[in-house]
MIPA-628436 format. One record per residue (C-alpha): residue in one letter; x, y, z. Coordinates in steps of 0.1 Angstrom, whole numbers, padded with zeros to 4 digits, always signed. Layout:
<pts>
AXYZ/...
</pts>
This chain:
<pts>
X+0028-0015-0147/X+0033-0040-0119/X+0066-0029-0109/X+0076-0004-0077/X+0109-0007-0066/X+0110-0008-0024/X+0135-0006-0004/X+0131-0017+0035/X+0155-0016+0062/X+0155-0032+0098/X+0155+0001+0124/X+0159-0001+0163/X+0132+0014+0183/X+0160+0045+0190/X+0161+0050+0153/X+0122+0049+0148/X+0116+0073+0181/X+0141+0101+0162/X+0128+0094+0132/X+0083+0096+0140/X+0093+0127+0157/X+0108+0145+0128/X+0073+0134+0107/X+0052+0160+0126/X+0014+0160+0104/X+0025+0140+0073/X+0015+0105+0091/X-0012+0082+0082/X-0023+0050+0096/X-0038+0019+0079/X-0053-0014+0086/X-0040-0043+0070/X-0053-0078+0056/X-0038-0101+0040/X-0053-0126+0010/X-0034-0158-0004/X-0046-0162-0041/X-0052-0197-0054/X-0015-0194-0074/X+0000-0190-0037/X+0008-0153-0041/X+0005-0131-0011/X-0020-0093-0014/X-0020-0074+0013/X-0051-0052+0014/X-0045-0020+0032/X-0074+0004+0044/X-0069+0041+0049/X-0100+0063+0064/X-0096+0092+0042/X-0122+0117+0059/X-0151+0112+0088/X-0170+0089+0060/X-0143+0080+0031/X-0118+0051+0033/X-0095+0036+0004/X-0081+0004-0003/X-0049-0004-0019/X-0040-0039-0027/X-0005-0049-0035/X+0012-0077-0042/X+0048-0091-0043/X+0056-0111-0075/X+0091-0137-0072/X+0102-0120-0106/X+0088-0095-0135/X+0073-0122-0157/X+0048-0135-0133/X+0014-0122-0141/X-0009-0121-0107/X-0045-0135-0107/X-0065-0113-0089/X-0081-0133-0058/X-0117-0135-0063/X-0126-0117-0032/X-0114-0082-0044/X-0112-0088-0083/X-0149-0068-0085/X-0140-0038-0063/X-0107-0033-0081/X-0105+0003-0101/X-0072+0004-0115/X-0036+0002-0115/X-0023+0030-0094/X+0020+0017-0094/X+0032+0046-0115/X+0004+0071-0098/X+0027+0095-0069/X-0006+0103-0053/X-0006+0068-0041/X+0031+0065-0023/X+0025+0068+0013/X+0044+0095+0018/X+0018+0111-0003/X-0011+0097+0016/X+0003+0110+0045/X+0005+0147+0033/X-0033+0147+0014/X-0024+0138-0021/X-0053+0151-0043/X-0065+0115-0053/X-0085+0110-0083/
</pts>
C-alpha cells in the first residue's frame, strides 16, 4: 500500500549537533526534486548514489487522506518499478546502514 506513517519534529541546531554525532557511518545523503502532478499533488523525487556508478530514486508522495488515489506525473510514470511502502530495505535508516536492496 500507499500508507507510511511519519512522524517529524522541529529540532534546534543544539539538538541536531548531539544527535549527527551519535549517527557515526549509518548516514546517507540525497538529492531532492520536487514534481506537482496535474491533480495538484506534491512527489518529491529523491536520488541516492548507491556505489561509484549506481544511484536510486524513490518517489513519494503525500496524499490529504487514505482514499485519494495518486496519478503518477508523466515524467516518472515509465521509470517507476514498484511500490516499495511496506519494503524495510527502503526506510532511510536502512539506506543509511546498506540495506540489501533487491
Amino acid at each position: 500500500g500507499f500508507v507510511r506513517q511519519e512522524q517529524e519534529y522541529e529540532i534546534s541546531k543544539e539538538i541536531f549537533d548531539i544527535l549527527w554525532a551519535l549517527t557515526g557511518n549509518a548516514r546517507i545523503e540525497k538529492t531532492r526534486y520536487e514534481i506537482v502532478a496535474d491533480d495538484e499533488l506534491k512527489w518529491e523525487i529523491d536520488e541516492f548514489q548507491i556505489s561509484r556508478i549506481e544511484r536510486l530514486f524513490l518517489a513519494e508522495v503525500e496524499l490529504p487522506n487514505e482514499s485519494v488515489v495518486p496519478e503518477i506525473p508523466f515524467v516518472i510514470a515509465e521509470v517507476i518499478e514498484r511500490d516499495v511502502t511496506d519494503e524495510e530495505a527502503y526506510k532511510n535508516k536502512n539506506l543509511a546502514v546498506g540495506a540489501d536492496l533487491k
